[in-house]
C-alpha positions in Angstrom: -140.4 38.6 120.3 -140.8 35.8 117.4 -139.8 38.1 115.0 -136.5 39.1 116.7 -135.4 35.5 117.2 -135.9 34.8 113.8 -134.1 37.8 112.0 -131.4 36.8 115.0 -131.3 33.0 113.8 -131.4 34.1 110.1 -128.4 36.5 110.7 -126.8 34.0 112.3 -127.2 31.1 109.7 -125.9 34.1 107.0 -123.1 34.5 108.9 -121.6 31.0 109.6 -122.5 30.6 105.7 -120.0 33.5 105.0 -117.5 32.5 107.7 -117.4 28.8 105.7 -117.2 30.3 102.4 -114.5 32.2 103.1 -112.6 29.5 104.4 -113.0 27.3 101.8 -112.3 30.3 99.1 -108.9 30.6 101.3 -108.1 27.0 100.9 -108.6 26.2 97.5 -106.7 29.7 97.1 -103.5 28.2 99.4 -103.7 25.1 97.8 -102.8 26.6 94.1 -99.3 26.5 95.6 -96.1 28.7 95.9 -96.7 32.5 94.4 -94.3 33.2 91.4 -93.5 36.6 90.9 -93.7 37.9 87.7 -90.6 38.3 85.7 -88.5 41.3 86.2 -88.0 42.9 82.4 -85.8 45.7 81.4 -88.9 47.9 80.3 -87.5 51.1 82.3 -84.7 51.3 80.0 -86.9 50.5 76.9 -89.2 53.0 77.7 -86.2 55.4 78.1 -84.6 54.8 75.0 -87.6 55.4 73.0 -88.3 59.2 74.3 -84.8 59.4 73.7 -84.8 58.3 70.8 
């Protein structure tokens, strides 16, 4: 019965660990700010051009 309370314990610990480390990975994440897309180049007609030559 010792056994089982301690792998339960351990799993437990693990998991709060995980739970914190995701938040904080989530924060410092959200706290980089605003997303900015990536610029929207003309490389279709580029890319067009040059098969047609």
């Amino acid at each position: 019965m010792e056994r089982k309370k301690l792998v339960a314990i351990i799993t437990g610990i693990i998991s709060v660990l995980l739970g914190v480390v995701y938040l904080l990975l989530v924060q410092l994440l959200d706290s980089r700010g605003a997303m900015i897309p990536a610029p929207i180049t003309d490389l279709s007609t580029t890319v067009i051009q040059s098969f047609i030559g």
